[in-house]
C-alpha positions, 0 to 999 in steps of 0.5 A: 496106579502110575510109577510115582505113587508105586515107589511112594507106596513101597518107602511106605510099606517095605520097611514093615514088611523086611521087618515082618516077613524073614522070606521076602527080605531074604529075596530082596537082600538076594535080589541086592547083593551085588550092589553091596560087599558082604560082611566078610569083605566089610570087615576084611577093609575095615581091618586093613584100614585099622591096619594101615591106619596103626603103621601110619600112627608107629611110623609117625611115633618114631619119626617125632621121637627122632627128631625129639631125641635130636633136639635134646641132643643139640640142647645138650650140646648147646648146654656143654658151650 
């Protein structure tokens, strides 16, 4: 069996058998750790997106606040004359 038709045999195959044999995934998974980040580290970033994501969105909020007040107040201003 040459190289190519190895690899096409496990795409074939090796979904069954993560899905069918809780040990050989638990190696494979260990044998790839390092090539992911772990749950925990996953959502630590997920979390510190969300994060920076809902200050952006405060930030933002009070900026068009501001400018909107300021708007209302030269209106009003305007009004007065």
């Amino acid at each position: 069996m040459d190289v190519e038709s190895l690899k096409e045999t496990l795409k074939r195959e090796l979904p069954g058998w993560l899905r069918e044999d809780p040990d050989f995934r638990a190696y494979i998974l260990e044998l790839t750790r390092r090539e992911y980040a772990g749950r925990p580290e996953t959502e630590d970033r997920f979390y510190a997106l969300l994060n920076e994501l809902r200050r952006d969105r405060e930030e933002q909020t009070r900026k068009w606040e501001e400018q909107n007040s300021g708007r209302e107040l030269r209106r009003a201003g305007a009004e007065r004359h």
